[in-house]
C-alpha positions in Angstrom: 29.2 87.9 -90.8 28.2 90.3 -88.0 25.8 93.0 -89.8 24.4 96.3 -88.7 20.7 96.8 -89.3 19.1 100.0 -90.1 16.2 101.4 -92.1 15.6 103.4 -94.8 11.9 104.5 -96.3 10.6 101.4 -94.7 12.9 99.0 -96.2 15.9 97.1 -94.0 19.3 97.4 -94.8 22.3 95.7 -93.6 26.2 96.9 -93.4 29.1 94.1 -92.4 30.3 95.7 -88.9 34.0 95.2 -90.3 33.4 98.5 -92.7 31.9 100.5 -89.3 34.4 102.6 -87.7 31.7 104.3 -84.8 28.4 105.3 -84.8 27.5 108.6 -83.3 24.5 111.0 -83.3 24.3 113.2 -86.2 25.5 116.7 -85.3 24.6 120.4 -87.0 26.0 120.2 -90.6 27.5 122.8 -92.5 26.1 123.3 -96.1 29.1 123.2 -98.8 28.4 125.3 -102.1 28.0 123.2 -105.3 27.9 119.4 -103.1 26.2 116.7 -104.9 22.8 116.0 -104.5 23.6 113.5 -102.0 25.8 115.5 -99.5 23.7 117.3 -97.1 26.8 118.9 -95.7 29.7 118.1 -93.1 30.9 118.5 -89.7 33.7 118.4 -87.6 34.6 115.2 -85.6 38.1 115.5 -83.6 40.0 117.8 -85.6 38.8 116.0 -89.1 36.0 117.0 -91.6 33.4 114.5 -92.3 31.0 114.3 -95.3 27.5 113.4 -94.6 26.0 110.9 -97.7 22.5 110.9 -98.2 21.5 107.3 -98.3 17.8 108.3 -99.3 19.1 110.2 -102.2 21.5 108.0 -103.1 19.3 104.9 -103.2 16.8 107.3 -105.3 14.5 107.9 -102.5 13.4 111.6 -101.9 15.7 113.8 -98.9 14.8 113.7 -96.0 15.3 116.4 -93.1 18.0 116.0 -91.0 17.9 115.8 -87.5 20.2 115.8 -84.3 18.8 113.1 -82.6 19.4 110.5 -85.3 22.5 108.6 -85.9 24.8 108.1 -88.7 27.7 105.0 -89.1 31.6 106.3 -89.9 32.8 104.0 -92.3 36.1 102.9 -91.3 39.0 105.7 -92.3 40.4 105.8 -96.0 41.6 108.3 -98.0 38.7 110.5 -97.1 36.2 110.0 -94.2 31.9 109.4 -95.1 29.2 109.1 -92.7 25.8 107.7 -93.6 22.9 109.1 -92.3 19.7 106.8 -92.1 16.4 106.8 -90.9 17.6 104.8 -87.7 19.9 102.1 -86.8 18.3 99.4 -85.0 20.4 96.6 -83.8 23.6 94.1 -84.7 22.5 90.7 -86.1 25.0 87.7 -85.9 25.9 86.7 -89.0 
């Protein structure tokens, strides 16, 4: 299985490249009233909203600040579209 590695809070995570749909650099987010904890906000990609998860939160790490020069994965499209954010992606690994 081809995986996409990235890190989080020091630790290495991988992600099967078959549940990426693209990566792109994480753009200005909009804040949303009453989120969970673990949505920092959304954006617009090509006409369709896309909610930003907080991977450090959701793994029970403390937030992080945001910034536009990182990166977050799409997962591929269902019936609503996630991005993750992470601390940085950092290469594909053959499985």
């Amino acid at each position: 299985m081809d995986c996409l590695l990235f890190t989080l809070n020091g630790a290495r995570y991988g992600v099967g490249v078959e549940r990426i749909y693209e990566i792109l650099w994480l753009p200005e987010l909009t804040s949303v009233a009453q989120a969970p904890h673990d949505v920092p906000g959304i954006f617009d990609l090509r006409g369709r909203i896309v909610t930003v998860l907080d991977l450090n939160q959701r793994l029970g790490y403390r937030a992080q600040r945001y910034r536009t020069d990182q990166r977050v994965r799409k997962s591929r499209p269902r019936r609503t579209t996630a991005s993750r954010a992470a601390n940085a992606l950092r290469s594909m690994s053959p499985g």
